[in-house]
Rosetta silent file (secondary structure, phi, psi, omega in degrees, C-alpha in Angstrom):
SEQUENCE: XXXXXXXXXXXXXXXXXXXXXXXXXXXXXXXXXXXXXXXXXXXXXXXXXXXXXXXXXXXXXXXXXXXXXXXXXXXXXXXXXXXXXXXXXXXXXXXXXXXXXXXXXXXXXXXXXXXXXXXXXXXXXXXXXXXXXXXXXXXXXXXXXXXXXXXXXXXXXXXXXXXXXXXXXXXXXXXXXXXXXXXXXXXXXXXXXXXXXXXXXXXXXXXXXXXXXXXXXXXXXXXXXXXXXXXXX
SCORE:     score description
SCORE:     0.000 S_00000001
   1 L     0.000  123.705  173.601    0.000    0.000    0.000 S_00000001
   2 L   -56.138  150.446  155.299    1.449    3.566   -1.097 S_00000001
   3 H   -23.928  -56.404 -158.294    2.021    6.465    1.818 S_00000001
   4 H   -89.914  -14.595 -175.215   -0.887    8.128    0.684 S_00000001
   5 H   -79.942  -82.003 -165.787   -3.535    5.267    0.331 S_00000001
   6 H   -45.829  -36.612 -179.476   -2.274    4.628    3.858 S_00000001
   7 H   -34.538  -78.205 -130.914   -2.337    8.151    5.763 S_00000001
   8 H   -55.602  -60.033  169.120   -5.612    8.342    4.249 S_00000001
   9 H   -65.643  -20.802  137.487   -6.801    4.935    5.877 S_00000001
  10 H    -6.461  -62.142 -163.533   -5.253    6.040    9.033 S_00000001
  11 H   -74.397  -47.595  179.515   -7.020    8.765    9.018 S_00000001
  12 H   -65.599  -53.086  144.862  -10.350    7.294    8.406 S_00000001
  13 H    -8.597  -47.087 -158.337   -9.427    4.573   11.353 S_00000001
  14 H   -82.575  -77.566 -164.806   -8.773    7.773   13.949 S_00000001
  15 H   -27.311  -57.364  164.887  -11.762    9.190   12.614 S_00000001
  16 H   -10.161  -94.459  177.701  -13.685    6.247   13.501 S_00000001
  17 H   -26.549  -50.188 -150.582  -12.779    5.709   16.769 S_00000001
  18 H   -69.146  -60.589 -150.389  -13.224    9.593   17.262 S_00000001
  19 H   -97.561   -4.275  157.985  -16.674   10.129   16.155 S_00000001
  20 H   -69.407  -39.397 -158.915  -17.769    6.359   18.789 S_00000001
  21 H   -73.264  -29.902 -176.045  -16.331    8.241   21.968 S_00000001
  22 H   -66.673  -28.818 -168.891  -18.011   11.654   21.252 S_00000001
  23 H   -73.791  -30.710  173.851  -21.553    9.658   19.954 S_00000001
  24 H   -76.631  -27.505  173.249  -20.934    8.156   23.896 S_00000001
  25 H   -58.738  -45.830  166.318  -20.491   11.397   25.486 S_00000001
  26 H   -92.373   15.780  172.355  -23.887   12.718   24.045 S_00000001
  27 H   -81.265  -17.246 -167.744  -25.734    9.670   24.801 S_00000001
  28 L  -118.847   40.822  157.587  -24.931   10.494   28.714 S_00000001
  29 L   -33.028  -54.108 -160.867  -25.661   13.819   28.218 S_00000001
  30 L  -109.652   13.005 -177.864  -28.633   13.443   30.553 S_00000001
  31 L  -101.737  106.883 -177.622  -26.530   10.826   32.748 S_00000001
  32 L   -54.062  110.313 -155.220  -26.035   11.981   35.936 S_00000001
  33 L    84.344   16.991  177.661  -22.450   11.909   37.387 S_00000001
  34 L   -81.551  164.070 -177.307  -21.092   10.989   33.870 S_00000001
  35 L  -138.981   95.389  166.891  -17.490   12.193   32.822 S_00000001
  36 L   -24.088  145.597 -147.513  -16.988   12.810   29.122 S_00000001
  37 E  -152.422  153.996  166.025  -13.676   10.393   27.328 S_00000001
  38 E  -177.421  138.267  179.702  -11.351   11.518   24.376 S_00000001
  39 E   -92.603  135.585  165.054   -8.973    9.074   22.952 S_00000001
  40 L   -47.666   97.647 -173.615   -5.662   10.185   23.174 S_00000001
  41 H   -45.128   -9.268 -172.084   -4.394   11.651   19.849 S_00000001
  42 H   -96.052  -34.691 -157.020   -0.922   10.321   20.380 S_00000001
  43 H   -85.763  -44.106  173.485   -2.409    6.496   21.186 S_00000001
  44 H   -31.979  -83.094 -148.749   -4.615    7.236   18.050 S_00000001
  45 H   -71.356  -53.016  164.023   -1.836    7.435   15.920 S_00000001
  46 H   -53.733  -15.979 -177.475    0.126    5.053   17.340 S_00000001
  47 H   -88.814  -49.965  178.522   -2.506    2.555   16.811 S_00000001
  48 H   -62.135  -19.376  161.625   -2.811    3.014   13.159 S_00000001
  49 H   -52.394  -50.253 -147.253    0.835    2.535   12.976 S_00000001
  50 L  -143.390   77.749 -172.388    0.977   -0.891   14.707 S_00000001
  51 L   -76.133  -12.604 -179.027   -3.316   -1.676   14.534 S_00000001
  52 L   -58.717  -21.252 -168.276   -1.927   -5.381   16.035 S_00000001
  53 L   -46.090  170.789  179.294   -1.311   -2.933   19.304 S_00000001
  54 L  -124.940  132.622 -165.216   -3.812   -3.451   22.064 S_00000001
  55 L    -5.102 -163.050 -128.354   -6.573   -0.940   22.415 S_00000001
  56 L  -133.158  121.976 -177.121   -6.924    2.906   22.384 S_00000001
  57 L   -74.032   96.802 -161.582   -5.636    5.074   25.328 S_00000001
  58 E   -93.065  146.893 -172.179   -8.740    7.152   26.835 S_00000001
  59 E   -97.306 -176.426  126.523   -8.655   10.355   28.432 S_00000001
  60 E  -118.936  117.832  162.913  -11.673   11.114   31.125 S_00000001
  61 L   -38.471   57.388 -134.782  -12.610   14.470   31.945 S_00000001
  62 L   -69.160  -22.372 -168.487  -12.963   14.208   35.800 S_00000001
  63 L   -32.546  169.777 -154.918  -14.186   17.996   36.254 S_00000001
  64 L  -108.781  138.488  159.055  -17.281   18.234   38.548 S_00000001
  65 L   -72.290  158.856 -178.334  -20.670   18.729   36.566 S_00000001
  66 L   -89.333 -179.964 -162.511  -22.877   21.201   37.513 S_00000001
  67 L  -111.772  148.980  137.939  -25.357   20.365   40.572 S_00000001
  68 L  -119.908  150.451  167.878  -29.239   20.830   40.338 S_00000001
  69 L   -80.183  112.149 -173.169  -31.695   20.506   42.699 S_00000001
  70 L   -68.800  -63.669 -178.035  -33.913   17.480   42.820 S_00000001
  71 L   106.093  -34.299  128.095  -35.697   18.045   46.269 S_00000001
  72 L    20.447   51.562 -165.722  -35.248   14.347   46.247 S_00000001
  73 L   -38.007  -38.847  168.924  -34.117   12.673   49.910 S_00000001
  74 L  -100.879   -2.560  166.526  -31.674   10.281   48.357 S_00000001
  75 E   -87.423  119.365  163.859  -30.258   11.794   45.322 S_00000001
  76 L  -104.136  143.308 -176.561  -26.580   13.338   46.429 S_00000001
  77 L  -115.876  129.032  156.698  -24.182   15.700   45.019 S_00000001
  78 E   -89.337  142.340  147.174  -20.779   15.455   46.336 S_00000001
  79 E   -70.946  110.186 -173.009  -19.117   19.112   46.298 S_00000001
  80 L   111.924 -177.822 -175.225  -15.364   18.555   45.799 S_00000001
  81 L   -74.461  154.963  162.775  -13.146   15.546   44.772 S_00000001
  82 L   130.956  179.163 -173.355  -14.224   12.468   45.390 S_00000001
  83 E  -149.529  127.891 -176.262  -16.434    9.403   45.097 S_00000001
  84 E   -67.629  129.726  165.758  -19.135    7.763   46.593 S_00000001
  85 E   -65.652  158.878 -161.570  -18.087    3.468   47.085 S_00000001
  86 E   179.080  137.470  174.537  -20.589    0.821   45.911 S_00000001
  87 E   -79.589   96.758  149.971  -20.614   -2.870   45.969 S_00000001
  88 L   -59.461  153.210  164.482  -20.587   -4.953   42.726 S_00000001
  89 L   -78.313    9.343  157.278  -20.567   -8.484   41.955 S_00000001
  90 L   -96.084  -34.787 -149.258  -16.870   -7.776   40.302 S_00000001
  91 L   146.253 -164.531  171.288  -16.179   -5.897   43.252 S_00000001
  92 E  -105.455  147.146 -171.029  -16.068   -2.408   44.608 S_00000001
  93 E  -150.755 -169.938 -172.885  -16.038    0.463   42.889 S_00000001
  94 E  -154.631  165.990 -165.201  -16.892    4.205   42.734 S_00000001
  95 E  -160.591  137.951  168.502  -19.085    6.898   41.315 S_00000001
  96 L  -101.544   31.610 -163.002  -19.847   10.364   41.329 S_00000001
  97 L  -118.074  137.302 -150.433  -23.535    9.812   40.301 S_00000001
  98 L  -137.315   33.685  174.244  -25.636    9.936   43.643 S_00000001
  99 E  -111.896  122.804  170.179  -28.901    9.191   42.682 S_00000001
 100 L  -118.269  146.163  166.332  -30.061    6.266   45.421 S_00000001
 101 L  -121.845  175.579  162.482  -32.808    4.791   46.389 S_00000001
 102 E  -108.074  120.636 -171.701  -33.964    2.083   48.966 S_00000001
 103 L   -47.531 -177.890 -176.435  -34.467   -1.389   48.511 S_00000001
 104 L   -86.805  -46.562  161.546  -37.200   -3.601   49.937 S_00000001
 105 L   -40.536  -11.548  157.802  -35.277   -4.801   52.462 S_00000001
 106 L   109.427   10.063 -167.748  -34.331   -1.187   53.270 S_00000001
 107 E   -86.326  146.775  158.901  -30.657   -1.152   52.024 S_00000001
 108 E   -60.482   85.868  152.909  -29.205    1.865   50.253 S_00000001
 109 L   -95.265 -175.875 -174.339  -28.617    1.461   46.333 S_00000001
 110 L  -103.654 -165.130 -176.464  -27.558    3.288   43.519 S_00000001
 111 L   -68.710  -42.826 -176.294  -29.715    3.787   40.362 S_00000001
 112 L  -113.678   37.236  122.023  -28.435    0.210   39.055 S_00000001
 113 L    94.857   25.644  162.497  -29.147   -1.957   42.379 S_00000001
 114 L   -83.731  113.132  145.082  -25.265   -1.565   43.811 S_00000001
 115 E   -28.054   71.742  161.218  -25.124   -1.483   47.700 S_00000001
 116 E   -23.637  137.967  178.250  -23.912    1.836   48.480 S_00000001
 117 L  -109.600  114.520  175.858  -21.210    1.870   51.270 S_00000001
 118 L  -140.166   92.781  166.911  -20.482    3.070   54.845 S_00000001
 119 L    77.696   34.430 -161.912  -18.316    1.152   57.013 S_00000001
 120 L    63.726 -165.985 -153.214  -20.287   -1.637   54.719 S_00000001
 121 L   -35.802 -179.517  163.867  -23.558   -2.280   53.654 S_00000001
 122 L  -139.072  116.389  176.161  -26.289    0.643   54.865 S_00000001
 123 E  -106.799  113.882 -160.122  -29.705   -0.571   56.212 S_00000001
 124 L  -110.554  137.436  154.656  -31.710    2.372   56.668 S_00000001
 125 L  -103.152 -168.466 -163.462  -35.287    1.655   58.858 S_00000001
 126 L   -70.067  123.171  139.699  -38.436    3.755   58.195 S_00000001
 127 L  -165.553 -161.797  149.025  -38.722    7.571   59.670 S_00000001
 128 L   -74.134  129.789 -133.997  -36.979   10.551   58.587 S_00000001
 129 E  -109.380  149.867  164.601  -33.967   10.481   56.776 S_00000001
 130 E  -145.936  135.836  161.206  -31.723   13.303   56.767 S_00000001
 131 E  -116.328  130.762 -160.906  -27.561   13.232   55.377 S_00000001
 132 L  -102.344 -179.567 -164.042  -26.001   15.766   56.713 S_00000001
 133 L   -99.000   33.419  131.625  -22.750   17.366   54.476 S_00000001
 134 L   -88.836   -2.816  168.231  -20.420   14.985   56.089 S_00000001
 135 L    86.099   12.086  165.346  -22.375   12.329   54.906 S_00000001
 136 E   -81.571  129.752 -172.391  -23.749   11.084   58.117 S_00000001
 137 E  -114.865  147.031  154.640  -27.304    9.639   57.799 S_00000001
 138 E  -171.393  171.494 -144.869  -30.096    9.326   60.199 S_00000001
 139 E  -119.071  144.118 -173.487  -33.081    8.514   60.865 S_00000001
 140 L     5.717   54.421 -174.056  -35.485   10.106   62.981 S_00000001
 141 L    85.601    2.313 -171.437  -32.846   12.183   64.868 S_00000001
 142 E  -111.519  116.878 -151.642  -30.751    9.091   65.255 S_00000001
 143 E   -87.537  155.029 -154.907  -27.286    9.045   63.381 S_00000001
 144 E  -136.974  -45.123  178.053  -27.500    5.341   61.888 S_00000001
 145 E  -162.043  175.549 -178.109  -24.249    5.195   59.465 S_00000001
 146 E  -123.767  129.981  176.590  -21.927    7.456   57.473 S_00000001
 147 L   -68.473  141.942  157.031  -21.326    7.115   53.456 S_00000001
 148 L   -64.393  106.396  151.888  -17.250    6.100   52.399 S_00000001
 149 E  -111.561  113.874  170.273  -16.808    9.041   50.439 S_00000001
 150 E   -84.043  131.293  148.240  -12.977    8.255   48.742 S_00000001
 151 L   -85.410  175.599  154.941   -9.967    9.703   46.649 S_00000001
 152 L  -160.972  132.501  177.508   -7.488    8.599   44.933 S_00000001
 153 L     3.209  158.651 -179.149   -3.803   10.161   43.728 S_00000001
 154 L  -137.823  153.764  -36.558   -4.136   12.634   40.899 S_00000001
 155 L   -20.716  132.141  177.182   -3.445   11.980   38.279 S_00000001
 156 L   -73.555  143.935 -165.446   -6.061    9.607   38.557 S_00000001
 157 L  -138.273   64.385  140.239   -5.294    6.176   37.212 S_00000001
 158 E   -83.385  150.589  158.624   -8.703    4.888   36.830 S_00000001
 159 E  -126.259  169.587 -177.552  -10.900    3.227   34.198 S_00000001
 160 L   -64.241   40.081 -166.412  -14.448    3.094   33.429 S_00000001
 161 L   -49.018  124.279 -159.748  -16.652    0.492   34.142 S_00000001
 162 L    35.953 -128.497  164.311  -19.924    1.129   32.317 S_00000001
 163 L  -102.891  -19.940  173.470  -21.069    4.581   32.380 S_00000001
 164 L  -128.566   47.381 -174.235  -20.606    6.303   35.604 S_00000001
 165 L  -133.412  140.437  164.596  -18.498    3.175   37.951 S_00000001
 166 E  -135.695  139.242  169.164  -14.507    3.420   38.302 S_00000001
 167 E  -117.296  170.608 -179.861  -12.107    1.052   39.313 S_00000001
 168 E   -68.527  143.349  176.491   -8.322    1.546   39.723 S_00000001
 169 L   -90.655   -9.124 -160.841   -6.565    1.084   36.680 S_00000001
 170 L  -133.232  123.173  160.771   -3.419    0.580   38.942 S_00000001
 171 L   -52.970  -39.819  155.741   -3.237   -1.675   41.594 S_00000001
 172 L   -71.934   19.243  162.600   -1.073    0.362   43.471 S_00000001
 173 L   -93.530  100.540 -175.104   -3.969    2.711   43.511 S_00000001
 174 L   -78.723  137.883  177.807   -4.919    3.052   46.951 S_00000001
 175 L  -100.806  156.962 -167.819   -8.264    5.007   47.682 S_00000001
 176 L  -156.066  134.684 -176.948   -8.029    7.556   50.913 S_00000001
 177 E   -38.901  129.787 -151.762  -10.782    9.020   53.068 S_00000001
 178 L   -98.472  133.662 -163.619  -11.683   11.845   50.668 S_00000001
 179 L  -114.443  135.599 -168.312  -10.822   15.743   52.270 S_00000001
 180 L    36.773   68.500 -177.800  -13.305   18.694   52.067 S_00000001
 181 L  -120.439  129.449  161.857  -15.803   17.179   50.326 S_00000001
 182 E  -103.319  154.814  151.638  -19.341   18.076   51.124 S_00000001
 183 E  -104.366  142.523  176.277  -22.776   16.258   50.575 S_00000001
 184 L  -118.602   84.188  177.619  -25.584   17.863   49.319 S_00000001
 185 L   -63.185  146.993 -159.307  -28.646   16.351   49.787 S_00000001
 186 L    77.955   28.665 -170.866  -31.550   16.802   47.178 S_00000001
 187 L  -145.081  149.290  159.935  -29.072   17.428   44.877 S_00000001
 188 L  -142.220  124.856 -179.124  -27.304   15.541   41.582 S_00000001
 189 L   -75.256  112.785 -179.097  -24.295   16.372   39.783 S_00000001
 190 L   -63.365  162.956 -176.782  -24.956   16.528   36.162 S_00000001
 191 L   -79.812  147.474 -152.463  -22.623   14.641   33.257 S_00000001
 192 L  -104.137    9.867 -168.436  -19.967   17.266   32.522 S_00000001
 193 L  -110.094  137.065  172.429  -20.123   17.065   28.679 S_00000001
 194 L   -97.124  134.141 -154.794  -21.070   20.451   26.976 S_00000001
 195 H   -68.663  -31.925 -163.608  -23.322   19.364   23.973 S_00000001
 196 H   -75.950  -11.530 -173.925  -22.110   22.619   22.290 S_00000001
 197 H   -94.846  -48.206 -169.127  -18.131   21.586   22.378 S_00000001
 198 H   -71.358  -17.932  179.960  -19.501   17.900   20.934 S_00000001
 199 H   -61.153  -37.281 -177.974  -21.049   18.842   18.554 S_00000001
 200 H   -70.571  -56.499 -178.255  -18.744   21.124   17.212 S_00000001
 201 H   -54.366  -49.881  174.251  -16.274   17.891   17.526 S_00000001
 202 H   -50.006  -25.484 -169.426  -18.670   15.755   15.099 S_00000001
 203 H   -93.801  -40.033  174.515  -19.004   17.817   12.770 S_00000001
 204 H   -74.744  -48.244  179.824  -15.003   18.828   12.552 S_00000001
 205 H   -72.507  -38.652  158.633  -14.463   14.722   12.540 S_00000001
 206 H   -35.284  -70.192  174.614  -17.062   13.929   10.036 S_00000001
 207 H     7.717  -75.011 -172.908  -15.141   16.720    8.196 S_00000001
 208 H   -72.730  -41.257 -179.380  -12.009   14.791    8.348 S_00000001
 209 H   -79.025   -2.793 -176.652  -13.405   11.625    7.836 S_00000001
 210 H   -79.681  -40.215 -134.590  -15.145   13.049    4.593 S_00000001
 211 H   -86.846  -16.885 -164.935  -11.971   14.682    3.542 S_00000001
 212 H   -59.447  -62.685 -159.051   -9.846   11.113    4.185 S_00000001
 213 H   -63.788  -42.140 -163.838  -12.258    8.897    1.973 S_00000001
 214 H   -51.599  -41.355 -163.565  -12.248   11.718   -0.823 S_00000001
 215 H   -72.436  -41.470 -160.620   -8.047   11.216   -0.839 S_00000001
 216 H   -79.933  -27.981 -168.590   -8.691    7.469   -0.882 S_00000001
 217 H   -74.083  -52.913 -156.527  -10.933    7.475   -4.072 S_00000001
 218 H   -71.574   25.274  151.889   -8.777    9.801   -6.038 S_00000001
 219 H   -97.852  -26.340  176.019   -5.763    7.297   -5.265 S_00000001
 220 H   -79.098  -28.417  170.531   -8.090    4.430   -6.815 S_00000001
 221 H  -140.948   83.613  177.339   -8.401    6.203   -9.485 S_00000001
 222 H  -122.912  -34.555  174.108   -5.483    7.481  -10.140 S_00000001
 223 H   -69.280  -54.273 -150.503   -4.369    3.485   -9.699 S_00000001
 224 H   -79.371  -31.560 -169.257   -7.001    2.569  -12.137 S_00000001
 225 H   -85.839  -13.818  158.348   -6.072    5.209  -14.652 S_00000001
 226 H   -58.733  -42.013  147.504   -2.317    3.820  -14.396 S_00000001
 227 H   -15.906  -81.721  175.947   -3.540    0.793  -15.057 S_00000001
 228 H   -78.457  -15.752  167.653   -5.533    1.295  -18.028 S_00000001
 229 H   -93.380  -26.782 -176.709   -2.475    3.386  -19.511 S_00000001
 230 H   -87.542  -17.734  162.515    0.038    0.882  -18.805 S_00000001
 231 L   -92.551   10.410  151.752   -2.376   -1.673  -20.808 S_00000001
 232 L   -64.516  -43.118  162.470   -2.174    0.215  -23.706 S_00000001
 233 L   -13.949    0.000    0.000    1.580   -0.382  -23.917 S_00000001
């Protein structure tokens, strides 16, 4: 394959790739605690070099979304770094998306039926619930448990487990009791991607991926008309 037949597929490759992570960012537009991905442009490149390479180096935007008010008893915003912990059946993990509810059995879950955590599971009984913005809960005047709100080293060297769950990417990523952090109850921290930045990015990668294929036909038939000249001979 010539240089330019290749760039060209390269390019179209990148594009690809380019125009999946942004089409996931504005599906979770409206997903609360999500944090907007971009593939690295250097792993991008590197990949098209060597495509036998193993997978695509992702950035995640960790910045805090903005908070609205629900009114909501169990939807939480944390203010500040950090993450609320939650049990999986892989394991434990973390999230900045706070909308919970309670189970029949009375336990505290997320939106997708994880066991929130404080000091392990949290079994809330029936009165009035209040979390105050250390993250202590009780019930009818009675403090009952406290949420794990975590950190972890910055950079952060996490990955992404669905759409709003993180696990350490590093094993030697330790999580630590999380510092100045508030809770805000009746509150949710919105997904952090501005529709007005992606948009603009789809439209500049379509662009590219427009201008890529255009380069590859006029190498086919540029090939074809080489061809057809050279069988004239």
């Amino acid at each position: 394959m010539d240089s330019g037949m290749y760039a060209a597929l390269s390019g179209n490759l990148i594009a690809m790739k380019k125009l999946d992570v942004v089409a996931n960012n504005l599906a979770n537009i409206g997903t609360a605690g999500f944090k907007k991905d971009r593939i690295m442009f250097e792993s991008l490149l590197d990949n098209a070099a060597n495509p036998n390479q193993a997978g695509d180096r992702m950035d995640t935007d960790y910045s805090a979304g903005s908070t609205r008010q629900t009114g909501n008893t169990l939807d939480l915003a944390l203010e500040g770094d950090g993450f609320f912990v939650v049990n999986t059946p892989q394991g434990t993990a973390y999230t900045r998306q706070g909308r919970f509810h309670l189970g029949s059995n009375g336990k505290l879950l997320t939106n997708e039926g994880y066991e929130v955590q404080g000091g392990g599971t949290i079994s809330l009984p029936g009165g009035k619930l209040d979390i105050d913005s250390k993250g202590r809960i009780s019930v009818a005047g009675k403090d009952v448990a406290t949420l794990d709100i975590v950190d972890f080293p910055k950079p952060y060297s996490l990955k992404k487990v669905g759409s709003t769950l993180f696990v350490p990417a590093d094993e030697q990523s330790y999580p630590v009791s999380a510092r100045n952090t508030r809770v805000q109850q009746g509150f949710l921290e919105d997904s952090n991607v501005n529709a007005i930045q992606e948009m603009a990015q789809l439209i500049e990668t379509n662009r590219f991926f427009e201008a890529c294929q255009k380069v590859m036909k006029s190498h086919d038939e540029m090939k074809d008309k080489a061809v057809n000249e050279l069988g004239k001979l």
